[in-house]
N, C-alpha and C positions, 0 to 999 in steps of 0.2 A: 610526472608522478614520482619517479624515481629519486629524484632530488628531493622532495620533499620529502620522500620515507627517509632517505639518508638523515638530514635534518634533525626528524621526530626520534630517530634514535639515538642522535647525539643526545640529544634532551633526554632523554629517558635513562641515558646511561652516564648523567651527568657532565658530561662533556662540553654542553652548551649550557645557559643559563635561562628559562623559561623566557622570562622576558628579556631583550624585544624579540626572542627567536620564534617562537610559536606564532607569534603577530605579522611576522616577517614570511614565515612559511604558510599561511594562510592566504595573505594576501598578495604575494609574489604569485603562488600556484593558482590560484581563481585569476589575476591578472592572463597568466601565462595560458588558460584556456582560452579566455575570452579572445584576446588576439588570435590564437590559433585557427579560431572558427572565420577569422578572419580570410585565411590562406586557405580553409581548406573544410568551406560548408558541407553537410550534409547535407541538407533541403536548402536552397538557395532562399524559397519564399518565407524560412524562419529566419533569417537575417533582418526583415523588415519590423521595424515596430508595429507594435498590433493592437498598440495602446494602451499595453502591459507596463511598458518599460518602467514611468516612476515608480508604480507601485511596487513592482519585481526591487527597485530598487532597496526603496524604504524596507521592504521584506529583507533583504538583503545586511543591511546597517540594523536593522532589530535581532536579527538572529543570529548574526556574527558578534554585536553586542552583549547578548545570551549565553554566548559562549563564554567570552571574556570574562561575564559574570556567572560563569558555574565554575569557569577556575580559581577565581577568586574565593569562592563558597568551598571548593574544596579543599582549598589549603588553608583556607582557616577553620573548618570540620578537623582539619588532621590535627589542630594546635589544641583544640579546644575537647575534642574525644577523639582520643588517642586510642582508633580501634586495629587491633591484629586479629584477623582471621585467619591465621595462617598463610597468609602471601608469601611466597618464594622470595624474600628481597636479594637474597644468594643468588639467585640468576642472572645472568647478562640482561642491558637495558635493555637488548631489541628482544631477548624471549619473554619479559616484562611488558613493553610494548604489545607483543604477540598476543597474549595471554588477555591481555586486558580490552586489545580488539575484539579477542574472539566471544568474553562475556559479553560487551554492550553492545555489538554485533548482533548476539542471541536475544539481546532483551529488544534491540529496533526491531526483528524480525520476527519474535513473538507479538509486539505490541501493532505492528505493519499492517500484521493479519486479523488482529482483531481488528482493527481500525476501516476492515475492508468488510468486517462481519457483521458489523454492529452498528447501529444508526446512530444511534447518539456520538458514536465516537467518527462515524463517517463523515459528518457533515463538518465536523471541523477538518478532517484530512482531505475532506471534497477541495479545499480549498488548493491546495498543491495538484490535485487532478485539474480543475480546472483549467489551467492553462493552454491552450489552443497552438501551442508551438513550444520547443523542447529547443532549450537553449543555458549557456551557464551558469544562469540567473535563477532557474527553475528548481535548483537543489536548495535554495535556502526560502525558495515559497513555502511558506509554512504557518499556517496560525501557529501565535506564543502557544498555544494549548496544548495544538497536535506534537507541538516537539516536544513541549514536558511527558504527555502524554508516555510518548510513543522514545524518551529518550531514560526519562527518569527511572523506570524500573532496575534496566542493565549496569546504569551508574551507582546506582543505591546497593546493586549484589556486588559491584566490585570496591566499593567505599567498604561494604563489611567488610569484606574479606581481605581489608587491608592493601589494596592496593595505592603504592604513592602517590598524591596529588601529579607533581610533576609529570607522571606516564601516563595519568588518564587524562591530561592536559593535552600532551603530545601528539595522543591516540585521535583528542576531540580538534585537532587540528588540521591533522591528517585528514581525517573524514570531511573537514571541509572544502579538501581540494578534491579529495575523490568524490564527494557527491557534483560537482563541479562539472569532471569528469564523463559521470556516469548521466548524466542529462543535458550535455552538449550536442548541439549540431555540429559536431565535427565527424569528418570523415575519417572513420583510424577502425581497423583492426587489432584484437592482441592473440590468436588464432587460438589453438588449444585453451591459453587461461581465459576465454572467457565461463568458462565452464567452472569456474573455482573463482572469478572475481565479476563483480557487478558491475560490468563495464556498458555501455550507452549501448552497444549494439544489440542485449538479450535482455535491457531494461525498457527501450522504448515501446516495447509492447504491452508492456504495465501501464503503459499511459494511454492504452486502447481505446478509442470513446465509444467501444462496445462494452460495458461492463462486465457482463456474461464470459467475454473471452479473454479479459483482462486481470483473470487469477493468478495470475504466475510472475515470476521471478521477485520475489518482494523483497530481496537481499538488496543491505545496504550499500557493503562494503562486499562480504563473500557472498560466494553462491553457495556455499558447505548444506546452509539451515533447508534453502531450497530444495538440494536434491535430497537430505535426509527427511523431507517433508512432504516428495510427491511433488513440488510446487514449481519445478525447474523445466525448461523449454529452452532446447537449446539452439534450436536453428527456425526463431520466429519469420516472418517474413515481413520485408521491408515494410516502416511506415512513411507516408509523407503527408504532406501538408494538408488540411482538412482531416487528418486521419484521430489524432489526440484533441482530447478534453471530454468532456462532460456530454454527454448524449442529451440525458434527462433535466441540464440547467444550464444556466447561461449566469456565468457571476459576473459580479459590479468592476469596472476596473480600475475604480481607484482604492488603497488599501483599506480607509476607513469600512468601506462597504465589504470588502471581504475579512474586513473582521467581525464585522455585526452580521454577516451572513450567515452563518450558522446557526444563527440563536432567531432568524424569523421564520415564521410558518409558511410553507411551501406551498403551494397550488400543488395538489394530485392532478394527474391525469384527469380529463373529463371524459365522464362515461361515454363510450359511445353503443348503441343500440348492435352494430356490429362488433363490439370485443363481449357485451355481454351474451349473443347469440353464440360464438364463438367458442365459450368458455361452457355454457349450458349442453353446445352439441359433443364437443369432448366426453363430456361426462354424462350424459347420457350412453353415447356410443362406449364407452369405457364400460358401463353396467350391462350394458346390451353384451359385450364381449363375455364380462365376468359368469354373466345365467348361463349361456354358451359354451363357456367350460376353456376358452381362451386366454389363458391365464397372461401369457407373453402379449394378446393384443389390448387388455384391460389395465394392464401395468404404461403403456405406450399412450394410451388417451387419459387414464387421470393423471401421467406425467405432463402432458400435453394443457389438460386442465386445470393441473396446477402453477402453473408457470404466468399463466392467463389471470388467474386466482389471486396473488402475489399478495400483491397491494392493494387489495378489498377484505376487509378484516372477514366478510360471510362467506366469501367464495373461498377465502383461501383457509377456513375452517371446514366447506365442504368439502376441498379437494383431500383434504387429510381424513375427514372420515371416508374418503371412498378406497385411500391410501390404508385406511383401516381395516375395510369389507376385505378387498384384495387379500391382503396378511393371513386374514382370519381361512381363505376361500383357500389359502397356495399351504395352508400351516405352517405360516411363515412366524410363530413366536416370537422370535426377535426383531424381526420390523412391527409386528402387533405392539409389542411393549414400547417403541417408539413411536409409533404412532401415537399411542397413549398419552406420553408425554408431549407431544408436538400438538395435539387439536388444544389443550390449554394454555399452550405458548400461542399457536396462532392467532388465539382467542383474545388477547391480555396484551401479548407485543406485536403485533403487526407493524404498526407506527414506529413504535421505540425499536425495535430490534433490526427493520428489516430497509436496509440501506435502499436507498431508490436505483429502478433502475438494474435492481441483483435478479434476475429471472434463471434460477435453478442453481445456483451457485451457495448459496446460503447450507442446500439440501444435502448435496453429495460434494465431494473434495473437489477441488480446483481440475483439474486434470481428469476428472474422472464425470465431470458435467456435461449431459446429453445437447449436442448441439442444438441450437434453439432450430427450428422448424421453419423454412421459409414462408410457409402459409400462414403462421404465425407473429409475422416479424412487422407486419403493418397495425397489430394491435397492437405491439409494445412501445411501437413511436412516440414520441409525445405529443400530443396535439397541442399546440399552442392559440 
């Protein structure tokens, strides 16, 4: 990683010439993991192909092609509108460099999280979650969509603001080795920084195939956005094999299918007669608490209710009006006026809004979501 930063800075500080360097440091540094996981697996059972591999590939030659072509698009943007927003060009390349990591940095990890919030925008990033094994190839799984998506905003604030083509070339190159990196089966420590960089060891938990517990560390490059966001877990615990992908789906594994995945209609959950009893005794027992005058035991069973609720556009409207009674019952004014506004979201987006699979994460912060309930946790399975 080191060498390629060195590299991206020569570039940046014009020392080297964009091209072939940037092409050279992307491809040398992704080379130079891959092998390494050779010497020195994490999970021995990610080494095997899993049936991923072409696809991962083609994923691989589409998105690093992507790349090539947003540097292309930005230095002719620079020729063609000639924007200064006040960019520092006075600076040395590498605090340039710096600078311009730490904007698209902020815009991956603003767009990361919505991407984790929001269902329309999930189902295309479901696609890089899916994966079933965490290896070098994994950082450039990516629907075309989710990268624009999720790349396009923090590019666009630093194009205003004047930053040179060449250093956010550099930047976008770098990021290729480190995403590289940061989703390798490789065995490596970096001790303290991981707590300031996105490294594999406090990322693979992101790839959780529990969604519920899977909110955290969503930094691309830094950990910075994390810990100023509540979102950071510093010391997760080990995953291994069976442990990452998708709980709630199972995608196609040739790329055409995981490109058209996201745009077909999913099978829900099939009711079962025991999650509907389940979800009804919650919240009964949750009003039974409330007339009782048990304010802590009523807040505990329509959380419980709700969770259950989720993904049924009526139940998880009732859970909210009883999330409303409660409000009203503790004179809780500001949960009442959210409330308010949440029974005509759950009404209208359930489908659209609510990522599958998200059971209480949507409600309260990443970090701050009620463990799910083990009596609980055979209604959220999927029946298949």
């Amino acid at each position: 990683m080191l060498p390629a930063a060195v590299a991206a800075v020569a570039v940046a500080s014009s020392a080297l010439p964009a091209w072939p360097a940037l092409a050279l440091i992307a491809s040398v540094g992704v080379t130079a993991v891959a092998l390494l996981e050779r010497l020195s697996p994490y999970e021995p059972e990610w080494q095997r192909d899993h049936g991923d591999l072409n696809a991962d590939v083609v994923h691989g030659v589409v998105n690093f092609g992507l790349l090539a072509l947003a540097g292309v698009l930005l230095h002719a943007l620079r020729q063609f509108l000639p924007i200064d927003g006040g960019w520092p060009h006075q600076w040395p390349g590498a605090m340039q460099l710096l600078l311009a990591g730490l904007i698209v940095d902020a815009g991956l990890y603003t767009m990361h999280r919505l991407s984790h919030r929001y269902a329309w925008a999930w189902r295309l990033h479901a696609v890089h979650h899916g994966a079933e094994r965490l290896y070098w190839l994994n950082g450039e799984r990516r629907h075309p969509l989710s990268a624009l998506l999720m790349a396009g905003p923090g590019l666009a604030v630093a194009v205003l603001l004047g930053a040179p083509p060449h250093v956010l070339s550099a930047w976008l190159a770098l990021l290729s080795v480190q995403l590289a990196f940061q989703h390798a089966n490789l065995d490596y420590r970096v001790g303290p920084l991981r707590r300031w960089l996105g490294v594999a060891e406090v990322h693979r938990w992101h790839h959780k195939r529990e969604y519920e517990n899977a909110q955290v560390n969503f930094g691309e490059f830094f950990m910075i956005w994390d810990r100023l966001c509540g979102t950071y877990l510093g010391r997760p615990e080990a995953l291994r094999a069976g442990d990452v992908g998708l709980r709630e789906e199972k995608l196609p594994l040739d790329h055409r299918g995981q490109l058209t995945w996201p745009f077909r209609q999913h099978a829900r959950h099939r009711e079962t007669a025991a999650g509907i009893l389940a979800f009804a005794q919650h919240l009964s027992a949750g009003y039974s608490a409330l007339y009782a005058g048990d304010l802590k035991g009523a807040y505990t069973a329509f959380e419980r209710a709700h969770v259950l609720g989720q993904t049924h556009t009526i139940r998880h409207v009732c859970s909210h009006i009883a999330f409303l009674r409660w409000a009203i019952s503790a004179r809780d004014w500001r949960e009442a006026a959210g409330q308010l506004v949440r029974i005509p979201a759950s009404l209208l987006f359930t489908w659209l809004w609510m990522p599958r699979g998200n059971t209480g994460g949507a409600r309260v912060g990443a970090l701050r979501s009620m463990p799910v309930a083990d009596e609980l946790r055979p209604f959220l399975e999927p029946h298949r």
